[in-house]
C-alpha angles and dihedrals in degrees: 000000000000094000080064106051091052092069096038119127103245097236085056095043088055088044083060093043090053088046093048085234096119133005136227081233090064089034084057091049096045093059092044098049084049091047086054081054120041097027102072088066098032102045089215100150134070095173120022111192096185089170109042088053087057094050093048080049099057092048096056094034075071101046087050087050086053094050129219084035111100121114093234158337087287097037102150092016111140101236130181127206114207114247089257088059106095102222125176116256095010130089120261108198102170076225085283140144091197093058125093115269089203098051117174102236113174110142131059109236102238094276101050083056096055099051096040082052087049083062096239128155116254107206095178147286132304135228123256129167113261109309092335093290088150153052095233131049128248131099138165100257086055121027118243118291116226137218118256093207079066126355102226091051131096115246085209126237174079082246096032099125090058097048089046083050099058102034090079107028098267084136120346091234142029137196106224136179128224120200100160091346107318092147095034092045095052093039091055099037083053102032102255143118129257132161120205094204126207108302106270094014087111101038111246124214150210086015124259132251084227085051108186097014098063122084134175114233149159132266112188142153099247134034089234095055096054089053080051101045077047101055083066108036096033089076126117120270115174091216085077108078100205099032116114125253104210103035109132100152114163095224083200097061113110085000085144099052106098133207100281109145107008130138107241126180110208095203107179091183104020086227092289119048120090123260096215082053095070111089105228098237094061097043090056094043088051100042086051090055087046094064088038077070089049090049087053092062098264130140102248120193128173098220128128126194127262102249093191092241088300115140112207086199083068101043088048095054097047088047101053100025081060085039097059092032082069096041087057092040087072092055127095118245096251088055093048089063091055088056127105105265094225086060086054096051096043081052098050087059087055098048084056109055116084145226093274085053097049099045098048090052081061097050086044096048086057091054102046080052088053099046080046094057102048093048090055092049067071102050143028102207132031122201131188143127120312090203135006097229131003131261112318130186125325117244091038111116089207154007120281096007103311135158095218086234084109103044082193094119090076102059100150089065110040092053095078097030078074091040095041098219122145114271128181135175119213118173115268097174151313119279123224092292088044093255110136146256133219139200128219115230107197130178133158129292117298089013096111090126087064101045089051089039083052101045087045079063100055093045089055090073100022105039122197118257131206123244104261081246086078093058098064099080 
C-alpha cells in the first residue's frame, strides 16, 4: 500500500485521507521510503528534513480525524521546494559553493508560506545548477541529478531535482522555477507536468537575479494535482511587485470543460526555430497531439506568428548574460573562484554588451509581447514543441555541444518567459530510446485556467505515465 501511495496522484491521496482510508503519516513514510531508495541513484535532493515531514504529517493526520478541518485541498500532501526557493528552517544554497552553509534562514519566500499554511508535507530541497544558469541540473556544491527515465541522462533543469523528484514518488508534488524554461525543460525531459504561470501570478521573492523572466511554478503528476497545487501558491503577497492583489481565481473552475470549440494554433516552428533543428521523433509525437485536439472537438490550425525578424533566442541571451554579470559583480573575487566557470563565462558576455545591447533586447522584448499578444486575440490556445529534442547526457551544460552560455537551444520556452504567457508542458509521447516528449501548451496572459482545463483534456485520453524506474519498488 505505500508504494502506492507514493505514486498516487495528490487530489486521490486526499480523497483517501477524507475516507480514513490512508494518512498523510503513511503518505510521509511512503516518499521517504521511496527517497532512501531511488536517491542514491538520482541525486534529487540538496537538504532532507525526515523528521520535520513526519511531524507535519502527524499534525494534519489529526486535522483530517476532526473533519472539515484541513487547511486545504492538499493538507498532508509531501511536498519539495526547489533549492532557489528561500524556505524557513532549510538551506537555500542557490546551488552554490559561494554562498553561506549557515544561512540564516529565517523567513519563507511568499510560496513556502503558502504551502506550509496549506498544511503539506515538505519532505526537502531540491538540486538546481548555480543559481538556475542552465537548463540541466548539476553543479559543484551538489553532484549531477539524473534522469529516472535513464540514469546517465540529464533530467534537465533548473528544476531538475524536483522533477526528478516527482517523477517517482520521492514527494507528489514540487515547487519548481522557470527562467527561460527551467520547470517546462526538466518536466519534459522527465514526463511530467509542469505549468510556468503568468509572470507574477505566483509572487515571487526575494526577487530574482533573472528579475521578470522568472516565474515559480508546479510540476505534478497529474494536471489535477498542479490547479490544485495553484489554487494555494497563485495568492497575492505584497513582497512581489508585479503580483496581483486581488487575484483569487479557483484553477479548478471549468476544469471539465474540454476543449470543444476552441481556437487552437498547432505552430511547429513558432515562426523562428529551424526546422532541421527538431529531432523527428518529437515533431511526430507533437503533430499527433495536435490532431488529438482536433479529435476533441477543437479548431485546430497550423499557423505560427510573424515575429518581425525578432529571435527570442537572442533577446533572451542579452536579458539574462547582463542579468548574471550583475549577480557575480557583487561577489568578491575569492567567491567568484568557487563559481561554476560556465556562470563566469555567461557573465563576462554580459559584462560586454553594452548599454545599446542591452537597451534594444528590452525594446525587443516589448515588441515580441506585443506581436504575442495580438496572435493570441486569434487563438485561444497555442501549441508547439517543448523541446526540440529529448534528455541528453548528464554533465553537459547544453544540447548539441553547447556551453549554455546561449540558451538558445531551448527556443520553445524562452520565448514566453519574455512574453509572460502562461506556458505549460504536459507528455505527448517517447521518443526511439523510450525518453519522453513533451508538448508545450501556451495561451494569453492570465489564462492559466485554460491552459490547465485544456491539458486535463488532453490527459483524459493520453494519460501520463511514470518512468519504469518507478515500478521497482
Amino acid at each position: 500500500m505505500t508504494a502506492d501511495l507514493a505514486m498516487m496522484p495528490a487530489h486521490e491521496l486526499v480523497k483517501l485521507y477524507k475516507a480514513r482510508k490512508a494518512s498523510p503519516v503513511e503518505a510521509a513514510r511512503a516518499a521517504l521510503a521511496r527517497i532512501d531508495a531511488f536517491n542514491g541513484q538520482l541525486n534529487a535532493f540538496q537538504h532532507l528534513d525526515p523528521d520535520q515531514a513526519l511531524r507535519q504529517a502527524r499534525a494534519s493526520e489529526k486535522r483530517w480525524k476532526k473533519g472539515g478541518k484541513r487547511l486545504s485541498d492538499i493538507d498532508g500532501v509531501p511536498i519539495t521546494i526547489k533549492d532557489m526557493v528561500q524556505t524557513k528552517g532549510m538551506p537555500t544554497r542557490m546551488g552554490s559553493l559561494a554562498t553561506d552553509p549557515d544561512g540564516p534562514w529565517t523567513v519563507d519566500s511568499p510560496v513556502a508560506q503558502h504551502l506550509r499554511a496549506a498544511g503539506t508535507v515538505l519532505l526537502g530541497k531540491t538540486t538546481s545548477p548555480e543559481y538556475g544558469w542552465k537548463g540541466v541540473t548539476d553543479s559543484a556544491l551538489f553532484g549531477a541529478t539524473h534522469n529516472p527515465w535513464k540514469v546517465g541522462r540529464t533530467p534537465g533543469g533548473s528544476s531538475g531535482g524536483g522533477a526528478a523528484a516527482a517523477a517517482v514518488g520521492m514527494g507528489s508534488l514540487a515547487v519548481g522555477t522557470d527562467g527561460a524554461g527551467s520547470v517546462r525543460i526538466p518536466c519534459a525531459f522527465t514526463g511530467l507536468f509542469g505549468l510556468k504561470p503568468t509572470q507574477a501570478r505566483v509572487p515571487l521573492w526575494p526577487p530574482s537575479a533573472q528579475g521578470t523572466l522568472s516565474h515559480v511554478g508546479p510540476m505534478t503528476r497529474t494536471v489535477r494535482d498542479a490547479a490544485m497545487m495553484m489554487n494555494v501558491m497563485a495568492r497575492p503577497d505584497p513582497r512581489d511587485l508585479y503580483g496581483r492583489p486581488d487575484d483569487a481565481e479557483d484553477y479548478l473552475k471549468g476544469f471539465e470543460k474540454g476543449v470543444k470549440g476552441l481556437r487552437i494554433a498547432y505552430s511547429p516552428s513558432l515562426g523562428f526555430v529551424e526546422r532541421d533543428r527538431i529531432d523527428r521523433d518529437v515533431a511526430v509525437a507533437v503533430e499527433h497531439a495536435a490532431r488529438v485536439f482536433k479529435t476533441l472537438g477543437a479548431k485546430v490550425v497550423e499557423d505560427s506568428p510573424d515575429l518581425q525578424g525578432l529571435d527570442p533566442r537572442r533577446i533572451l541571451n542579452a536579458h539574462w548574460q547582463s542579468n548574471v554579470a550583475v549577480l557575480v559583480k557583487n561577489f568578491s573575487p575569492e567567491k567568484r573562484a568557487l563559481m561554476d566557470p560556465g556562470l563566469l563565462k555567461a557573465a563576462e558576455h554580459g559584462a560586454g554588451l553594452g548599454q545599446e545591447a542591452v537597451v534594444t533586447a528590452i525594446q525587443q522584448r516589448q515588441t515580441l509581447g506585443v506581436i504575442l499578444n495580438l496572435f493570441m486575440a486569434k487563438y485561444d490556445l497555442l501549441l508547439t514543441p517543448t523541446m526540440p529534442m529529448t534528455a541528453f547526457a548528464v554533465n553537459e551544460n547544453a544540447a548539441w555541444g553547447g556551453d549554455g552560455v546561449d540558451i538558445g537551444w531551448t527556443p520553445f520556452t524562452l520565448a514566453f518567459n519574455l512574453t509572460r504567457q502562461p506556458a505549460a508542458t504536459i507528455p505527448c509521447g517517447l521518443d526511439r530510446e523510450g525518453l519522453p516528449i513533451g508538448l508545450q501548451i501556451v495561451a494569453g496572459h492570465a489564462r492559466d485556467a485554460l491552459v490547465l482545463r485544456a491539458a486535463a483534456a488532453y490527459e483524459r485520453v493520453r494519460p501520463i505515465p511514470a518512468p519504469p524506474m518507478a515500478h521497482q519498488i
